[in-house]
C-alpha positions as CSV (number, residue, x, y, z in Angstrom):
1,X,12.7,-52.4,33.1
2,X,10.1,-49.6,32.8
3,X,6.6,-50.0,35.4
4,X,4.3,-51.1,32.7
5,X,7.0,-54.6,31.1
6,X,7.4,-55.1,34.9
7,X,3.7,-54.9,35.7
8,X,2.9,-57.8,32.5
9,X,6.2,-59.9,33.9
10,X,5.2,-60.2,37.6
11,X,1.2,-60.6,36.4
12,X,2.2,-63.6,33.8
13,X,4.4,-64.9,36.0
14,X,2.2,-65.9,39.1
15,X,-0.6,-66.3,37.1
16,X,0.1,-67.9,34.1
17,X,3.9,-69.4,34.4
18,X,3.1,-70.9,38.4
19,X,-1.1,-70.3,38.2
20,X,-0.8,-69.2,41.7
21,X,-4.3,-69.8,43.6
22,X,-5.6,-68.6,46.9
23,X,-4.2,-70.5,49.9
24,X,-1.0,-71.6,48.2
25,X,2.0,-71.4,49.9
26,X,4.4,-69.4,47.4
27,X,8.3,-69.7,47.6
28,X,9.9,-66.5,45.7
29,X,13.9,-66.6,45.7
30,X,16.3,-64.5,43.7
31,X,19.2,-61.9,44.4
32,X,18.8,-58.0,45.5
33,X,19.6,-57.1,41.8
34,X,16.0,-58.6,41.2
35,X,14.4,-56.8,43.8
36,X,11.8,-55.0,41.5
37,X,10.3,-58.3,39.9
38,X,10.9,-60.1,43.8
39,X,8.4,-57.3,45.2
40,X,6.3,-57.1,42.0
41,X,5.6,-60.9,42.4
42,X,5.5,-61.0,45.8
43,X,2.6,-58.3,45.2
44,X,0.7,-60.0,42.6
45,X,0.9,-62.7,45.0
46,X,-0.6,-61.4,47.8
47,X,-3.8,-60.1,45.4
48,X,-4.1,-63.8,44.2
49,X,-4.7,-64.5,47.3
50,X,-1.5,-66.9,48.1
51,X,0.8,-66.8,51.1
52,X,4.0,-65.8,49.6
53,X,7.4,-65.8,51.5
54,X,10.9,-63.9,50.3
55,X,14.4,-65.5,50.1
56,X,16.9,-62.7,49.2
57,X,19.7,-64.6,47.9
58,X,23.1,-62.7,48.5
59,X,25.6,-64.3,45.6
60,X,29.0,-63.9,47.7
61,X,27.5,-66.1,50.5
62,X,28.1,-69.4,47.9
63,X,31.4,-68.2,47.5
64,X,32.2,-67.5,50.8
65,X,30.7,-71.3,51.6
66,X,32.9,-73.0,48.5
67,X,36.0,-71.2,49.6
68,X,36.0,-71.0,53.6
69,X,33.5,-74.2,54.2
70,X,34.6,-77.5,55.4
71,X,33.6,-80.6,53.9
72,X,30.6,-81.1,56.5
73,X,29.8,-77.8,56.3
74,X,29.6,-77.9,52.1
75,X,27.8,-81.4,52.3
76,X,24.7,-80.3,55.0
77,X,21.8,-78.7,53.7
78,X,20.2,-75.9,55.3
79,X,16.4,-75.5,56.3
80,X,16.3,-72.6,54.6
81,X,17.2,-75.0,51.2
82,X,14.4,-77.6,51.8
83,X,11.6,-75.0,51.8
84,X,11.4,-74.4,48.0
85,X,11.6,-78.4,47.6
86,X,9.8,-79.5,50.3
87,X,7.4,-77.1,51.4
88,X,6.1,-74.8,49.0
89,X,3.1,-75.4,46.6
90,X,4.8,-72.7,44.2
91,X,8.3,-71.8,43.7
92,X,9.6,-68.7,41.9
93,X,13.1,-68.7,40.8
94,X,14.3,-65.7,39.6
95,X,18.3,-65.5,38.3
96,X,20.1,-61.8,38.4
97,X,23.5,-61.8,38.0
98,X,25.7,-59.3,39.0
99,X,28.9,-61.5,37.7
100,X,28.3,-64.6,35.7
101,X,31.7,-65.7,36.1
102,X,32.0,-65.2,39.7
103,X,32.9,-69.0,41.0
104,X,35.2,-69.9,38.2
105,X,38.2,-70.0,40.1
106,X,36.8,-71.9,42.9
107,X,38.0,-75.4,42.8
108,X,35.9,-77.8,40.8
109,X,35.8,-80.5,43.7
110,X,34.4,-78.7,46.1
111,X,32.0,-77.5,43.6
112,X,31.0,-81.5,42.8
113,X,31.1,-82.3,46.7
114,X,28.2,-79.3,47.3
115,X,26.2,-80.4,44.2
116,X,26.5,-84.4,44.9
117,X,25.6,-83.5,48.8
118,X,22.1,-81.6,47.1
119,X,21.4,-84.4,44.5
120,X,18.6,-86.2,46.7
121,X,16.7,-82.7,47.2
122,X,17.4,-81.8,43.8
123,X,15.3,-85.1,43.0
124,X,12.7,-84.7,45.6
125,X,12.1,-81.5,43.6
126,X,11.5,-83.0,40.4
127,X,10.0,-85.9,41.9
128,X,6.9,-83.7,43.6
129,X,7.0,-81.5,40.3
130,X,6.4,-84.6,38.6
131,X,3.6,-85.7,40.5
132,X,2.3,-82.0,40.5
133,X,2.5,-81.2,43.9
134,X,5.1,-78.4,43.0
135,X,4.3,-76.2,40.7
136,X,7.7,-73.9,39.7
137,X,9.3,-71.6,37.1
138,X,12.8,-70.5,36.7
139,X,13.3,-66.7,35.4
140,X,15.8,-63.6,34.4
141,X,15.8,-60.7,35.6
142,X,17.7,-58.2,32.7
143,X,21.4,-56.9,34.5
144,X,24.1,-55.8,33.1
145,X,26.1,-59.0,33.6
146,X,23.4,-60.7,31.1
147,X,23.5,-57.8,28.6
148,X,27.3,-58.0,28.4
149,X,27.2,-61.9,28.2
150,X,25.0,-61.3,24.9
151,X,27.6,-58.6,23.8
152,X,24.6,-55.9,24.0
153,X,23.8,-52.8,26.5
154,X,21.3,-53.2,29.1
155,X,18.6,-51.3,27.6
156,X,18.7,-53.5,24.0
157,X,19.2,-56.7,26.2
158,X,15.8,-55.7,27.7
159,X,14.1,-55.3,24.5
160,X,15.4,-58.5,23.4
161,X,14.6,-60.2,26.6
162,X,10.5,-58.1,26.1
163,X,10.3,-59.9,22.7
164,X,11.7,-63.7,24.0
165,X,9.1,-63.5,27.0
166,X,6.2,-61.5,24.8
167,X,5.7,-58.8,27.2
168,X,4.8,-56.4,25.0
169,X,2.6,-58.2,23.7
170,X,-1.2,-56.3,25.2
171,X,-1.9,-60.1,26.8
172,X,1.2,-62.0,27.3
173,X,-0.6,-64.9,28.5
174,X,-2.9,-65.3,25.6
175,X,0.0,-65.5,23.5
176,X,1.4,-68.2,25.6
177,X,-1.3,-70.1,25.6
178,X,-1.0,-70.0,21.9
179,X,2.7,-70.7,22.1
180,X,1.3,-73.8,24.3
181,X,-1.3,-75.0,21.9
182,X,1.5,-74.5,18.6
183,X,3.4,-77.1,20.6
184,X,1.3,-79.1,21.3
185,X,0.4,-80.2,17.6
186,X,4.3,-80.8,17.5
187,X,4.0,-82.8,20.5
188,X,1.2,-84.6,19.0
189,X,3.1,-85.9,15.9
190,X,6.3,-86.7,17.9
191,X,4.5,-89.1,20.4
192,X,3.9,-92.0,18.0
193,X,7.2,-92.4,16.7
194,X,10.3,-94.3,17.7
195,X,13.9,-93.0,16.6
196,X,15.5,-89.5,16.3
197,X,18.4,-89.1,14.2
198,X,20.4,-85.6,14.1
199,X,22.5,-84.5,11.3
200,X,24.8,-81.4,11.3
201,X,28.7,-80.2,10.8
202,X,30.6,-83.2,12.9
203,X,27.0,-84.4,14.0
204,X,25.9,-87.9,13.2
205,X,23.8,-88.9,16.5
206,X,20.5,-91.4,16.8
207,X,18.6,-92.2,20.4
208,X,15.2,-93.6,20.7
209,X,12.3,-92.2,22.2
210,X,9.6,-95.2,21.8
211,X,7.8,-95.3,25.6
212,X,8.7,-91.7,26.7
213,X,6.5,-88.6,27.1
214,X,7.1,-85.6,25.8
215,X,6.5,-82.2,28.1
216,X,5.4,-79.0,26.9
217,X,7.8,-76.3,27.9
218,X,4.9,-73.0,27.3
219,X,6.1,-70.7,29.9
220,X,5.5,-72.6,32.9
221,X,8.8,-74.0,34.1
222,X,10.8,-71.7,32.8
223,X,10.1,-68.2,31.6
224,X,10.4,-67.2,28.8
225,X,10.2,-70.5,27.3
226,X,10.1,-72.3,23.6
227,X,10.7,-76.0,23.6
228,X,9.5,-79.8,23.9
229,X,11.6,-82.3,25.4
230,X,11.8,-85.9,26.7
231,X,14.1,-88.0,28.7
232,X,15.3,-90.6,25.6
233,X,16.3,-94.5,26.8
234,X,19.3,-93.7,28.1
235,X,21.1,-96.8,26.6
236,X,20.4,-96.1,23.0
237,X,22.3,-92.6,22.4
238,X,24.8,-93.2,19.7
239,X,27.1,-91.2,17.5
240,X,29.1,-88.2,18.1
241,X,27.3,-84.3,18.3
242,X,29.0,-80.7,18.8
243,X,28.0,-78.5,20.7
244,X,29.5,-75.0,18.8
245,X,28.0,-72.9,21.4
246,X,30.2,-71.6,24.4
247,X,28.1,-72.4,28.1
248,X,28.7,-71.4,31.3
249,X,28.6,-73.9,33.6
250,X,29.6,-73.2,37.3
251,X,31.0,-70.1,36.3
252,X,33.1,-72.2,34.3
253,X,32.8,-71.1,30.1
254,X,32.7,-74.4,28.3
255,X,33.6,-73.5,24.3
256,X,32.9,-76.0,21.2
257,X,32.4,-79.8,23.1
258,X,32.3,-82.8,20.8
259,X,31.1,-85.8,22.5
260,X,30.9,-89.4,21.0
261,X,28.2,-91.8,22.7
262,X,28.2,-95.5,23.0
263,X,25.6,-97.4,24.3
264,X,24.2,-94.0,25.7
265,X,27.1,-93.6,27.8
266,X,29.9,-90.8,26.7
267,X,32.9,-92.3,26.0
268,X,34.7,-89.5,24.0
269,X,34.8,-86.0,25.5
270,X,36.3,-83.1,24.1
271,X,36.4,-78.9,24.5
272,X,38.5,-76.2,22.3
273,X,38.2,-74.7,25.3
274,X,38.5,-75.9,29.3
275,X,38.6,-79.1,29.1
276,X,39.2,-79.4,32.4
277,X,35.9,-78.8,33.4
278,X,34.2,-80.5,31.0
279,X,36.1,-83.6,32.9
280,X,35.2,-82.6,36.2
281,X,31.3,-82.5,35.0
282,X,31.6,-86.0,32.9
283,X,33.4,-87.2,36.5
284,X,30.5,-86.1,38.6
285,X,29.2,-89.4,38.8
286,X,28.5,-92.4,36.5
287,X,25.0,-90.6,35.6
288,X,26.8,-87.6,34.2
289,X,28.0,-89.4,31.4
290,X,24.1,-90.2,29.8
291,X,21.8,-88.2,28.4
292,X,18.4,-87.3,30.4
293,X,17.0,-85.0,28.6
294,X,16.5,-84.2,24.8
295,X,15.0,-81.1,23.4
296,X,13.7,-79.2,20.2
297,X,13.9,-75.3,20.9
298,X,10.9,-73.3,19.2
299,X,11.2,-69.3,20.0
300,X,12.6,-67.8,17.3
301,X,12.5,-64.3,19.2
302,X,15.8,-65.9,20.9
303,X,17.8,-65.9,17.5
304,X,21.1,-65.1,19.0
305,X,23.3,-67.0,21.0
306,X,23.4,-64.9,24.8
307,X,25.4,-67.0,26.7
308,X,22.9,-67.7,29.0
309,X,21.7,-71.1,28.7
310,X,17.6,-70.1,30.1
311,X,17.6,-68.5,26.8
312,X,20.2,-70.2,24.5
313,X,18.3,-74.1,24.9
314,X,15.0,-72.3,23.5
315,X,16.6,-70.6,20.6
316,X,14.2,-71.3,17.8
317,X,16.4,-74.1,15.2
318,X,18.3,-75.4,17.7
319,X,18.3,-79.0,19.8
320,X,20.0,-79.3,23.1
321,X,21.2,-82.3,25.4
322,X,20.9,-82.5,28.6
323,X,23.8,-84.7,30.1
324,X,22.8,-86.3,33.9
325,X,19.6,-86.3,35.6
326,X,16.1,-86.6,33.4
327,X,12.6,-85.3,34.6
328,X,10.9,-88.3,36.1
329,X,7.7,-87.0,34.0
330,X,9.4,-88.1,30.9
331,X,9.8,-91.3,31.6
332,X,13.8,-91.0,32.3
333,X,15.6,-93.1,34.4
334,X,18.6,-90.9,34.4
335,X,19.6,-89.6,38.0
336,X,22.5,-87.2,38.8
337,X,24.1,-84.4,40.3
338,X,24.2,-82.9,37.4
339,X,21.9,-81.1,34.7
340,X,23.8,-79.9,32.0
341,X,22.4,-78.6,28.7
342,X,24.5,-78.3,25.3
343,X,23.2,-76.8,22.6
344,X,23.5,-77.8,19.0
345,X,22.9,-74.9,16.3
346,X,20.8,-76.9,13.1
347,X,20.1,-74.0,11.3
348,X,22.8,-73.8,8.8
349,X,23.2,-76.8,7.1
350,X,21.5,-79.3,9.3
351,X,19.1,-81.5,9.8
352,X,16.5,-83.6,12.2
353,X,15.0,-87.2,11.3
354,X,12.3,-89.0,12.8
355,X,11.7,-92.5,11.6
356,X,13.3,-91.5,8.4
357,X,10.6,-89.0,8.2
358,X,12.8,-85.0,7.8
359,X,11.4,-82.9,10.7
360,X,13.7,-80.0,10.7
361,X,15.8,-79.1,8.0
362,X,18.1,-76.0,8.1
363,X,16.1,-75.2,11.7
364,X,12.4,-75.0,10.0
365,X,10.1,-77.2,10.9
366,X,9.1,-79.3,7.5
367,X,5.5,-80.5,8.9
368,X,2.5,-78.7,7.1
369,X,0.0,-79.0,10.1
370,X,1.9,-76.9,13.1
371,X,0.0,-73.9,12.0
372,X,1.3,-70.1,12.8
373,X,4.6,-69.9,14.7
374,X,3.5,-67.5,17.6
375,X,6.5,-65.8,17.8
376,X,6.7,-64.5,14.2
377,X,3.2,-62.4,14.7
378,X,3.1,-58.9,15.1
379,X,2.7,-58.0,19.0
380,X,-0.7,-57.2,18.6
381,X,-2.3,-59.6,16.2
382,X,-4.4,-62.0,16.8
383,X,-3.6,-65.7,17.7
384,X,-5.4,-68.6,16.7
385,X,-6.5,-70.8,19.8
């Protein structure tokens, strides 16, 4: 990534995405194939004024724990893992994968037994995020393991990444604010209503949102971003839904899932490809099996399908599901181990209804008042506030 994208990342990152302030206590963790954005942040840091502290995170020590660790030593957590959850004001989270495959031939058990040993921090997290004592953000970091996911060379994956995250933009914040505010509007009209329904190939699903809140994903928990979501009643998810897009989940790829819901709970589970592990996720506890989190994804800059889900659950004309634990601030009641997102592609041939009113046909929104999509500018025009 050239020195002046980097400078615009790490700037919009601990300004914008985690609005870093003087005196805050900053958490920045990532692996040594990120260590230009890790120093740039930790940089931009230091000039806000914060206290920032560095977690190099070497990718073979998770292995070396899954494969070699007994079960006490998979199931207690280090202090070095409570600082990001526990202490910090601000956490940066920065991904940069050298292999994106590397645990999938670790055995899925001990994999459950490390996550289910983590699932009370995990919701202390989301539990202090909620009540905005931690602020966070999750990022990438362009490698070649990424690039190759997306079936593209590293220098075209960086572009493409540029464009998702509008860093070339001459004020990437200013355009995320405008992201921010475009959603907002959406936000606005989804709040009063009651019922979703989704239509698509093998998709006939309906869940009720009536009583939760909405969140505005604009770049500040992940980054890039492009999506509003909620936490729906986690009994009322009914139907079936595919998910034609491969993930990667625990190193694990996941191809073409079709699940069938009852009573919000899945009770029909299938995958063209490793079922196995969709099992051993479903298995993970009872909360695995229900839905906390649904989601509209907005940036149409991500109009490909990457294999990375950061970027694949904001793909502009998609939804995604989120099977196991909800963010508290939505309202869900879900809690798990797990946090799984699926992706369902509407923009060929489907369709999005709220109280029988057509939101999203064929992945465009059909409401007159959202104003400019953000992402469909020119880098350098103007944005309405």
């Amino acid at each position: 990534m050239d020195g002046e994208r980097l400078t615009r990342f790490a700037t919009v990152l601990i300004d914008y995405a985690l609005n870093v302030q003087a005196g805050d206590t900053v958490l920045i963790s990532g692996p040594p194939l990120a260590r230009p954005l890790l120093t740039a942040t930790y940089r931009r840091a230091l000039e806000r004024g914060a206290y920032p502290s560095l977690f190099v995170e070497l990718p073979e020590t998770l292995e070396l724990l899954l494969t070699l660790g007994s079960d006490e030593q998979l199931q207690t957590i280090t202090p070095l893992e409570r600082i990001g959850p526990e202490l910090a004001d601000a956490w940066l989270r920065i991904g940069a994968a050298e292999n994106t495959r590397a645990l999938s031939h670790l055995d899925p058990a001990r994999q459950q037994r490390y996550a289910q040993a983590r699932a009370a921090l995990h919701q202390h997290f989301l539990d202090r995020a909620a009540a905005g004592t931690l602020r966070w953000t999750s990022t990438l970091f362009p490698t070649h393991a990424y690039a190759q996911e997306a079936s593209m060379s590293l220098p075209v994956y960086e572009d493409f990444f540029a464009r998702a995250a509008l860093l070339d933009t001459p004020d990437p914040a200013e355009r995320w604010r405008a992201v921010s505010a475009y959603q907002e509007r959406l936000i606005a009209w989804l709040t009063p209503h009651r019922e979703i329904r989704v239509l698509g190939p093998d998709t006939d699903l309906r869940l009720r949102v009536d009583g939760r809140r909405w969140i505005n994903s604009d770049g500040h928990r992940n980054f890039p971003s492009g999506e509003v979501f909620t936490g729906p009643i986690e009994t009322s998810v009914e139907g079936t839904i595919r998910f034609a897009y491969a993930t990667i989940i625990r190193g694990q790829l996941v191809a073409d899932v079709r699940l069938r819901f009852e009573h919000g709970r899945v009770v029909s589970a299938e995958a063209r490809q490793n079922q196995a592990a969709l099992d051993a996720m479903l298995a993970t506890d009872e909360g695995a099996r229900y839905v906390g989190e649904f989601a509209f994804g907005t940036n149409r800059a991500i109009d490909r399908f990457t294999g990375i889900i950061l970027l694949d659950e904001k793909m502009g004309g998609t939804i995604h599901l989120a099977l196991g634990s909800g963010y508290p601030d939505t309202g869900s009641q879900n809690r798990s181990a797990i946090h799984w997102d699926l992706i369902c592609d509407l923009r060929h041939g489907g369709e999005v209804w709220v109280d029988d009113i057509l939101l999203l046909k064929n992945g465009q929104f059909q409401l007159p008042d959202l104003g400019e999509d953000p992402w469909t500018l020119p880098p350098d025009a103007p944005v309405a506030p």
